[in-house]
Every structure is written in C-alpha cells, then in structure tokens.
N, C-alpha and C positions, 0 to 999 in steps of 0.2 A: 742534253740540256737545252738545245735552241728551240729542238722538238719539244720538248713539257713546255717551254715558256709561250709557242706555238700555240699549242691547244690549249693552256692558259686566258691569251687572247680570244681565242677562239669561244672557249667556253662565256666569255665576262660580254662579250660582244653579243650573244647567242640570249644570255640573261637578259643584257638592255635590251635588245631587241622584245623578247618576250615582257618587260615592266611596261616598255613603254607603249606597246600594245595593248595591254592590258589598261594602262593609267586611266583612271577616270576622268570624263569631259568636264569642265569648266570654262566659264564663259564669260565676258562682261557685258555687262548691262546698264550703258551708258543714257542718261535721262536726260532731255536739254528742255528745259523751259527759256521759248525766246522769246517771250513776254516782259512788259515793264510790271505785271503781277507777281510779287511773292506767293507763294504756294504751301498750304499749310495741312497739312496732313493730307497730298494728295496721294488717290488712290492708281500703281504704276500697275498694269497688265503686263503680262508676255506668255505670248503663245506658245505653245510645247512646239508645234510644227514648223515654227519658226528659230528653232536651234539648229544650227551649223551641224553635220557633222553626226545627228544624233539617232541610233538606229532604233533605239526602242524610248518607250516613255518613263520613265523614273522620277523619283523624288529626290528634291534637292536643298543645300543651304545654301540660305543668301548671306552675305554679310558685307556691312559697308566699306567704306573707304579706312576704319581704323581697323577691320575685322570682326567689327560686333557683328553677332548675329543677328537678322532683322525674322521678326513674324511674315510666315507665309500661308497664303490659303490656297488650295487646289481648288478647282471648279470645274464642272464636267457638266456642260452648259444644255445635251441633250439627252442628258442619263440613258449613255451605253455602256455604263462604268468604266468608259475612260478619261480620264482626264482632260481636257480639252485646253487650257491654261490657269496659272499660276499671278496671283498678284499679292501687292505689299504693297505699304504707307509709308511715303517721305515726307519731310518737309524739303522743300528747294525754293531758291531765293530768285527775285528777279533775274533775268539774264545769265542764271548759273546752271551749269552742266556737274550731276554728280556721276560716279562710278561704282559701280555693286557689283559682287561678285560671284554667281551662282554654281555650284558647287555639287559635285553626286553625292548622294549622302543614302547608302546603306541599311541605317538606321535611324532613318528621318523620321521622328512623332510631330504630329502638327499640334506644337504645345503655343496655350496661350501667353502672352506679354502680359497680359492683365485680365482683368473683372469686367473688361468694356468689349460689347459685341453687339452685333447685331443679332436680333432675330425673327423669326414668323411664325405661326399656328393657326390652323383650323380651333375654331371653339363651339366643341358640339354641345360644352354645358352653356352656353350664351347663345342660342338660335342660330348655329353653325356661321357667326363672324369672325371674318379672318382679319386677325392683325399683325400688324408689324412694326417694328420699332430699330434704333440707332439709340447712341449712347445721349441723343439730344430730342429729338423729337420721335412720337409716336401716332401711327393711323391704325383704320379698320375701316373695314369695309362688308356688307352687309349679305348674308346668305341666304340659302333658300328657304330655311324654316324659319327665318325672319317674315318671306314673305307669306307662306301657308299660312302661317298664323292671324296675316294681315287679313288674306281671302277668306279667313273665316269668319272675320267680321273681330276676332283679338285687338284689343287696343296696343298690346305690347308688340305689335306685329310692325312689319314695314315694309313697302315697295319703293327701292331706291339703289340704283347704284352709282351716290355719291361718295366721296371722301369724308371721314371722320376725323377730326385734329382728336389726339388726347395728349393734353397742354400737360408734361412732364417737367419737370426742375431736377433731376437728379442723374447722375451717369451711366449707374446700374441698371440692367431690366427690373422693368416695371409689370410689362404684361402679363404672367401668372399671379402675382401677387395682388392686383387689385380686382382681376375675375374671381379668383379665392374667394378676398377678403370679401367680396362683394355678395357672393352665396352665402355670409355670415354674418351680412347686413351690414356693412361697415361699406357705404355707396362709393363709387368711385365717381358721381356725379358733385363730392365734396373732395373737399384739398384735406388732406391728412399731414402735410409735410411733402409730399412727393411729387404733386399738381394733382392734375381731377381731366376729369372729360365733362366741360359745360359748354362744348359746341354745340350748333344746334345742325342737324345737316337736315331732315326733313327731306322732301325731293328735287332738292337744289344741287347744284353737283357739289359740294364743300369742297374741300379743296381736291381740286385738280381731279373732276368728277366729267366725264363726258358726255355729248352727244354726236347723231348724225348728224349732216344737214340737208334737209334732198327739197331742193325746189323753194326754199327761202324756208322751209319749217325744220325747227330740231327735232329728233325723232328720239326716245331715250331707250336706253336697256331697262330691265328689270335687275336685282338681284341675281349674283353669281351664282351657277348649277353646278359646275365645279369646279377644283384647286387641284393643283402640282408644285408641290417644292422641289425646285431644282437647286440649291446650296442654300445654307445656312449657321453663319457665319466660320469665324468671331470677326470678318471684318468685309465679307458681305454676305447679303441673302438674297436669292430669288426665286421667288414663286409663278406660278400664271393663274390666273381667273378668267373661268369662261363661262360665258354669258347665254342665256339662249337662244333659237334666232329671233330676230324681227323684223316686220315687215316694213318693205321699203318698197314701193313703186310695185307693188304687188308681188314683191321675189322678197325671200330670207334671206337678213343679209347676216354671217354669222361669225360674231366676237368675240378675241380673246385678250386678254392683257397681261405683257411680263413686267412683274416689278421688280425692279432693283432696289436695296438699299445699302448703303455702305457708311462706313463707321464715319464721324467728324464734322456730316453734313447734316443741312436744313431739310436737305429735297431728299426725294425718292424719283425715280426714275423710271416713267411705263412707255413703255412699247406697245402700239395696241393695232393687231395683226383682224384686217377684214377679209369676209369670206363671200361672195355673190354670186347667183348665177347668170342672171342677166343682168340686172340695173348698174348700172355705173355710178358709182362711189367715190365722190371727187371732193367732196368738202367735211369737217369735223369742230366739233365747237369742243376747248376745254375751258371748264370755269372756277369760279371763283364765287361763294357763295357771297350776297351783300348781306343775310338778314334785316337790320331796321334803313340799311343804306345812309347810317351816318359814319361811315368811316370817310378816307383819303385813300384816293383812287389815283394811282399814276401808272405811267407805260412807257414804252419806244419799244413801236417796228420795226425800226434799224437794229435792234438790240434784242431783240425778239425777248420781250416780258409784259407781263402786266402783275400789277400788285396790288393790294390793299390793304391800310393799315386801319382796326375798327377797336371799339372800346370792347372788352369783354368780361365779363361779370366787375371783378374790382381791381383793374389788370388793362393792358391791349394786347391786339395778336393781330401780327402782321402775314398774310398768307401770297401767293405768286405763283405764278405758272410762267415756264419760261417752254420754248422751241426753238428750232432755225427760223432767223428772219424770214430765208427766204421762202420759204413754204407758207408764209403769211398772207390769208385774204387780204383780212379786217381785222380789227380787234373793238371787241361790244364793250364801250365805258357808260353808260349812263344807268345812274342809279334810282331810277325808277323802280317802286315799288309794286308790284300789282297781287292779288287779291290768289293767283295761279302762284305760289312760291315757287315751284319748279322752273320760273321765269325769270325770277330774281338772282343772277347770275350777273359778272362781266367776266370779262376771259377773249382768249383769241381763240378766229376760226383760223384753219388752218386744210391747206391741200393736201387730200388722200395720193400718195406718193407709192405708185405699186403695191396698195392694198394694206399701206403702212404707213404709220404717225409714229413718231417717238417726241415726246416732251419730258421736264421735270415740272414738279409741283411739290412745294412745302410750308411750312409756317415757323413762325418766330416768336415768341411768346416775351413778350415785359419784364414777369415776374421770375422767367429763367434767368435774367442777367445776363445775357448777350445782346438788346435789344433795349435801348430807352424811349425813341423816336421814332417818329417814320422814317424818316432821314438816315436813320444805322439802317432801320430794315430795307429800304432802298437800295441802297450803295451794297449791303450784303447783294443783292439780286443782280446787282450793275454787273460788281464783279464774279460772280456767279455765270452770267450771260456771257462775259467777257470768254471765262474758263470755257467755258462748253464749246464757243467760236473757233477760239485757240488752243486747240489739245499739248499735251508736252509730246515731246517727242522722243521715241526711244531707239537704240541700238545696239544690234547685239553681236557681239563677236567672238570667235572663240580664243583662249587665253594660251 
C-alpha cells in the first residue's frame, strides 16, 4: 500500500513536471506613459526577440487588464517571412501605467475589431500612383507613367515627387472607390459626400515632399521607379518608394522612402534612406507646399514642426511637417511667391544623420470636423511633437 501510494506520487509529480514544461509562455506587457499627455489611441510595439524565455516565434493573444481581447497585427519589417514584431492600440492617460497580457495562442486569426484600417496600393489604372490612407486622412504620391507621359509632351502627365493631400471626411476606405468611380466619370476632384482631392501639388513638395540640399541649392527627385509593401494593415502599413538616382556634385546620389501609416492619426511617417558614392550628404529640405501663400504660417525648433493653416476651395486644411529638433539646420518660413512653383515651399531643413532623416508629415482638414482653427490644428502638432519627443515606455516580463 505505501508502495502504490509511492508511485502514485511519483507518477502525479512526473505529470506536473511534463504540464508545466510543456505550458505555454505568457507574458506582461506593461506600458507607462510619463507624460503630462493623455494618449489616445496610441499605437504600442513589441518586439518578438524581445520576449523572455522564448524559443521560437508564435502567435499570440493579447488581452487587457479586464481580459478582453485587444486587436493585434504582425509585421515582418524586411519580408523574410518572419515576423519581426507585433503591435496594438490603447488609450492610456496622463501619467498612467497599463498591463496587457500576451498569451500563445494556437489558433490565432488576425481578425479585425472593425471596418477601420489602414491601407496602400500601386494604381497602375491611375499612371501607376501610389496611395495610402488611415481611417482619417489620405495621400498619393506620383509614378513613373505619370512621368513618361509628362516627357511626351501629355498634358495629363507629371514630374514631381511631391505629396498629395486627398481631403477625406469619412472612417471607411476611400481609395478604391473613388479611382473606380472616377474611371466612370464621377471625379474625385468633387466632394460626393466622402471629401475630393482639390489639392494642388504641381512641383512643390505638398505635403511633406522632399528635397537635397548640396551647396545652398535644393536638388529634387523625379517620380518614384519603384514600390514594396511591406504590411498592410488593419492598423498599420508600410511600403517604400524608390526613387532614381540624381545627380549631386557630379556622383548619383540614390533614394528610397519608407512610409508608415497607422490607424488614428493625422501624419504618416517616412524614413528616407540616402545612397552616395563620394559626395557627402549632410543636409535635406522637407516641405510644405504654400500655393497662393495666404495661409498662417507657424513653427518651433525647439519642438521640431512647422505648420500651415490655408483656405482651401470652400473649406481650410491645415498641413505640418514635424522631425527631432535636434537634427534641425533652419527652418524656410517666408511666403514668397515666385513664378518657379517648385520654390514655393516652407518646411524644415534638416541634417543627413548616417545617410538617414526620418520625419512625420500630415494634414487636417475643416470640413472633417476635428479641426475649426488654426489654433486646434496647431496645438494637434504641439502635442504630436510632444509624443514623438516622449515615447511610452514598455516592459515586458514573463507571467
């Protein structure tokens, strides 16, 4: 009897041993905003190679502090098909620390919360423009049979790699639906209910459009020669556009750009990676277009933005470009018109940082209703700059 009750033990000990070896990792993923900023549908990262403990990469649930489940997106940032990290959308309040709880999960689908995402496309029915869009604001930006066409002497043609605002009012994607509609003559250059695109970008950079700077002169790209989507969404997307080279102090210097966009926000987020053989690349202008240059022009270098708030058809739209202060030359404020519109920009210049700039760049639209003044659209960008300054901070531990 001592003996059965012996191996009894034995056996129960032998189980635990084998459950709890077996048990699935879980983790906490503690967020601390130490800002006097409320945070409102901020977007939290965590890196897979950054879990405790964790020998291979898997899919996981997240769920809060009550146990609900929150939305998650993988991201695999330089398509080797593996995952590279994992993020998700809180709200967290001034000075507050929340706790999430990520979890193995098996039979993980990356199912959506909603109808709202982001996304991006190549448009080879539209002179291969690529756009992109958030559940707020939408761009494009301009490709190569844009410009062949231009060289041909086509009026419908363009050489320009500026930014495009397309002034949306609705949550839902917009981008298929009004290139559709637009092949069936219902213009997306008129407001239907939805917004319209009646910016004008022309070879000005629009919003948050670049150039070099070598020797006191900007130097521009042309039209992007190719794209790569690297995610896409529902709560972010990123692509790249690259550029062809250009000359600079008699060497090619050669451009790419990653954009970010994530759900909730104004901006879109590029990273624009330089290539050179010899000439040295130390300065970059991003701008801001003025058109007629009767808008409201404001900035701080300390705060690294500059803004502008302009009338726009029967409407205003407030657009911004923000970076790190401290990579700040100058910043260009005067509204001087000239006769060269690719001149007609203000924006900051900004120092080439190991052959890399990263900024944000967005707009704000009147008739969207988050935006009455220059003063909201401001104060968006103050605290916007603020965020980007002061990241949240995360921690992860196993549970």
């Amino acid at each position: 009897m001592i003996r059965s009750t012996k191996n009894l033990s034995l056996l129960l000990l032998l189980f635990l041993g084998i459950s709890c070896s077996e048990r699935e990792p879980s983790y906490e993923i503690l967020v601390m905003n130490d800002t006097d900023i409320p945070r409102t549908r901020e977007i939290v990262e965590v890196w897979l190679k950054d879990l405790p403990e964790q020998k291979e990469i898997g899919k996981y649930t997240l769920t809060d502090e009550s146990g609900k489940p929150r939305q998650l997106q993988y991201v695999d940032k330089d398509s080797d098909d593996i995952d590279d990290y994992l993020i998700f959308m809180t709200n967290i309040n001034a000075r507050e620390k929340r706790a999430f709880t990520l979890s193995r999960n098996k039979g993980f689908t990356e199912k959506a919360d909603s109808s709202l995402t982001t996304y991006c496309r190549i448009v080879p029915e539209r002179m291969d423009d690529f756009a992109w869009e958030n559940d707020k604001v939408a761009f494009r930006s301009y490709g190569p049979k844009c410009q062949e066409l231009f060289e041909e002497g086509n009026a419908s043609g363009l050489i320009s790699s500026g930014i495009d605002c397309w002034t949306k009012r609705v949550e839902y994607p917009i981008i298929n639906k009004w290139y559709k509609n637009d092949k069936k003559g219902k213009s997306y250059h008129e407001d239907h209910g939805e917004g319209l695109d009646n910016y004008h970008v022309g070879t000005t950079r629009g919003c948050g459009g670049t150039a070099l700077v070598y020797k006191g002169k900007t130097i521009l790209s042309k039209n992007f020669v190719n794209w790569k989507i690297l995610a896409n969404g529902p709560i972010r997307s990123i692509f790249e556009l690259e550029y062809a080279p250009i000359m600079v102090g008699g060497d090619p210097i050669n451009e790419t750009k990653r954009i970010t966009i994530d759900l909730g926000t104004q901006l879109y987020q590029c990273e624009v990676f330089y290539k050179s053989q010899e000439t040295m690349i130390n300065e970059m202008f991003m701008g801001l277009a003025l058109h007629d240059g009767k808008g409201k022009i404001n900035s701080s270098m300390g705060e690294g933005w500059v803004s502008y708030w302009e009338p726009m058809g029967d409407s205003y739209l407030g657009t911004a470009v923000l970076t790190n202060p401290d990579n700040i030359s100058k910043v260009s404020l005067k509204s001087i018109i000239h006769e060269d519109e690719s001149k007609n920009n203000v924006g900051i210049h900004s120092r080439i940082l190991n052959n890399t700039v990263k900024y944000w760049s967005g707009f704000g639209w009147k008739k969207s209703g988050d935006f009455d003044t220059p003063e909201d659209w401001d104060n968006y960008v103050k605290k916007e700059a603020a965020k980007k300054r002061n990241p949240i901070k995360i921690k992860i531990s196993s549970k």
